[in-house]
LUMMI-690091 format. One record per residue (C-alpha): residue in three letters; z, y, x. Coordinates in pm, whole numbers. Layout:
REM LUMMI-690091
type	c3	c2	c1
ala	Z	Y	X
...
END
This chain:
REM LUMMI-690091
type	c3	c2	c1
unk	7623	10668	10748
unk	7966	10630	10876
unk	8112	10431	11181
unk	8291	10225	10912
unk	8018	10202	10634
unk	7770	10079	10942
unk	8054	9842	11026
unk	8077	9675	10706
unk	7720	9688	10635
unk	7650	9436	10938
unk	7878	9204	10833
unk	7862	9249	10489
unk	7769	8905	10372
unk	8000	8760	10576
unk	8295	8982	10435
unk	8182	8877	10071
unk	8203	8532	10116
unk	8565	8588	10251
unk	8658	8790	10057
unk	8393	8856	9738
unk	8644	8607	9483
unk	8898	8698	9280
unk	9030	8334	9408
unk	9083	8441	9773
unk	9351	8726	9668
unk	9693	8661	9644
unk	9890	8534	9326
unk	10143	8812	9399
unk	9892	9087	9419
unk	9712	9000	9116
unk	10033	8994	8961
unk	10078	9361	9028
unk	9771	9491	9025
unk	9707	9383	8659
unk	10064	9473	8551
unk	10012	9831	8694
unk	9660	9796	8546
unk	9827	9721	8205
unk	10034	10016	8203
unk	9743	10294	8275
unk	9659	10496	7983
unk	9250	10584	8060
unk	8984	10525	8281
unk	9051	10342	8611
unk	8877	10395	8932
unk	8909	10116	9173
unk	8811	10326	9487
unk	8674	10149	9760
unk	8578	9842	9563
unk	8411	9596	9801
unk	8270	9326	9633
unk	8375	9440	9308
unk	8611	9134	9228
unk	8924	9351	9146
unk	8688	9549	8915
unk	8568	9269	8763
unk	8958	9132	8707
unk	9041	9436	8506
unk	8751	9481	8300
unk	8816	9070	8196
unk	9213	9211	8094
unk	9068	9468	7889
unk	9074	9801	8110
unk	8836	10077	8126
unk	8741	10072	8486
unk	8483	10099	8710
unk	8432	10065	9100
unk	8282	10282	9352
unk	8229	10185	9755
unk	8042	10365	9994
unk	7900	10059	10123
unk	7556	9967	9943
unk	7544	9612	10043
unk	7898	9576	9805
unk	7782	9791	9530
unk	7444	9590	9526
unk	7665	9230	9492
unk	7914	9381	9250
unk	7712	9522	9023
unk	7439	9199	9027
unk	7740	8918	9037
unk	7948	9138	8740
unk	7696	9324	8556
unk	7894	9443	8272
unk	8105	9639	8502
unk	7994	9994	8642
unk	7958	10033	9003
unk	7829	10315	9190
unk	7793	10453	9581
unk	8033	10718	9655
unk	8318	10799	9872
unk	8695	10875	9883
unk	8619	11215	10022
unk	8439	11326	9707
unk	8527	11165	9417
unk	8262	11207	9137
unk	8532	11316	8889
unk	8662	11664	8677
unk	8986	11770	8727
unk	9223	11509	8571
unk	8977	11282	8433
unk	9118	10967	8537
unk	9407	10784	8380
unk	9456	10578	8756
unk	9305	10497	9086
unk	9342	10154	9255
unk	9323	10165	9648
unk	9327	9821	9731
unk	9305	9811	10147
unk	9006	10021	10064
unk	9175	10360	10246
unk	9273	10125	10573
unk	8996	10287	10808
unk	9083	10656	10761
unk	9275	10851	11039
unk	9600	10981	10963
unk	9433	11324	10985
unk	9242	11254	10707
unk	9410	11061	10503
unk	9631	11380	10300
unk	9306	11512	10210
unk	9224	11218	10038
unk	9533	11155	9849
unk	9499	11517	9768
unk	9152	11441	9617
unk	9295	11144	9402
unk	9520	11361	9287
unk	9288	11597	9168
unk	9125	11381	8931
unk	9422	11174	8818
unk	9593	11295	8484
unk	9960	11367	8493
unk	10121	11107	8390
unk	9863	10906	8587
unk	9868	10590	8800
unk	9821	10546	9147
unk	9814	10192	9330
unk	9750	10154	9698
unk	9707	9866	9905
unk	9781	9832	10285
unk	9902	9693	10643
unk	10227	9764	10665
unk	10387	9817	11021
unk	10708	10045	11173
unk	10498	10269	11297
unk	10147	10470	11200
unk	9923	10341	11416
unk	9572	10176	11462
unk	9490	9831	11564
unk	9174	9635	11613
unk	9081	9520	11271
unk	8800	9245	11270
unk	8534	9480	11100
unk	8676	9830	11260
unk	8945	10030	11356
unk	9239	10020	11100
unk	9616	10211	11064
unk	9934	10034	11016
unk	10130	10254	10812
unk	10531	10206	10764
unk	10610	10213	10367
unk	10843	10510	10414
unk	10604	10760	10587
unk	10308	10653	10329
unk	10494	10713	10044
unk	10575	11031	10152
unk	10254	11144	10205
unk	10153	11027	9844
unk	10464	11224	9733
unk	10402	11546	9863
unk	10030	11482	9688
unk	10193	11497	9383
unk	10309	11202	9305
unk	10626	11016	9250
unk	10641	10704	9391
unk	10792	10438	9140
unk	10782	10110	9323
unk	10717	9997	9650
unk	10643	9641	9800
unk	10627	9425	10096
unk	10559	9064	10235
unk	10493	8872	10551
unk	10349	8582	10495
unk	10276	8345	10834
unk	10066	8404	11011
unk	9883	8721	10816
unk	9962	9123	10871
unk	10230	9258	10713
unk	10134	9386	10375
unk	10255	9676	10166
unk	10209	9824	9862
unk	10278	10173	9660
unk	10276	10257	9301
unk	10328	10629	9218
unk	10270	10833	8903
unk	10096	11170	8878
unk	10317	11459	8835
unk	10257	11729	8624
unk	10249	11973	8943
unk	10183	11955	9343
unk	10594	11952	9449
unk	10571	11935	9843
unk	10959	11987	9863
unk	10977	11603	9652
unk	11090	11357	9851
unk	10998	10993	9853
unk	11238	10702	9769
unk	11403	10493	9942
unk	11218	10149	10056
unk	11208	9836	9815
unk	11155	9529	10067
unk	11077	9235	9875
unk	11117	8847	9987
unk	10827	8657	10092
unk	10628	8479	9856
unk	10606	8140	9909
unk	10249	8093	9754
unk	9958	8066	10027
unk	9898	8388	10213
unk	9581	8540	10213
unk	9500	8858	10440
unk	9277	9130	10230
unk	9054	9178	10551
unk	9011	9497	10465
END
């Protein structure tokens, strides 16, 4: 077991009650996550689903999807508080998954923990079993510069929009949108949607940065 699996695992039922309802997410992120989700032709993998309440949200809209975690306690509450929805045990590392099997992967804060030395072999791994033409959908603390910070449960990276989205690009993506917010008193928060390309390009280059306004709504801070 991991430094980051034991981490969550001892304050697992704390995290759930948090964090376990679709409720305690913001109205903005819904909003994109289940428009991306919309637009995703095949399966979806919600890597790194926690309590399995994102999972849960696009199986209700109609999506083929199904969460993994590597943290037992979540799979155990996801798959007995949402038990039409698949959840499994398993890892970012090794995704369980043939070569373009997936029609997108949803990384909501779930890759947050990894070290920047680790994280390109991950995306690379995603990549793998996304379809071209695929989605990808990624979740995070933005900051200006790539560094960690004490997160409540464990170590966590900030990661500036610009240098993340490259890294997804030269996985072999194209990044399509990008967004960010600030709400008081909470982290900054960014996110990245990218589709699979039909090749690994590492000369691509990734777009320019879409800031978007604050939302007004109540801010809520993923946690994780």
């Amino acid at each position: 077991m991991t430094l980051v699996q034991e981490a969550y695992m001892a304050r697992a039922d704390e995290y759930i009650e948090l964090f376990g309802s679709i409720q305690a997410t913001h109205p903005t992120d819904r909003e994109l996550v289940t428009r991306w989700a919309a637009g995703v032709q095949g399966r979806i993998l919600d890597l790194g689903c926690g309590p399995g309440q994102w999972t849960q949200l696009l199986h209700a809209q109609g999506c083929d999807v199904y969460g993994v975690d590597p943290v037992a306690a979540f799979v155990e509450h996801a798959r007995g508080h949402f038990p039409d929805v698949s959840y499994a045990h398993g890892t970012a590392q090794h995704l369980d998954e043939p070569a373009g099997a997936l029609g997108g992967v949803l990384a909501w804060y779930s890759l947050i923990h990894l070290p920047p030395t680790e994280f390109d072999d991950v995306l690379t791994e995603v990549a793998r079993c996304v379809r071209p033409g695929g989605g990808l959908l990624l979740g995070f603390f933005e900051g200006p510069t790539n560094e960690p910070f004490d997160h409540a449960i464990v170590t966590a990276h900030w990661w500036p929009i610009a240098e993340l989205s490259a890294r997804v690009t030269r996985a072999g993506f194209t990044v399509t949108e990008t967004q960010t917010r600030t709400d008081p008193g909470r982290r900054p928060h960014g996110a990245v949607v990218a589709v699979r390309g039909p090749h690994i390009n590492h000369d691509q280059t990734a777009p320019h940065r879409d800031q978007m306004a604050p939302d007004p709504s109540p801010a809520h801070d993923t946690g994780r």
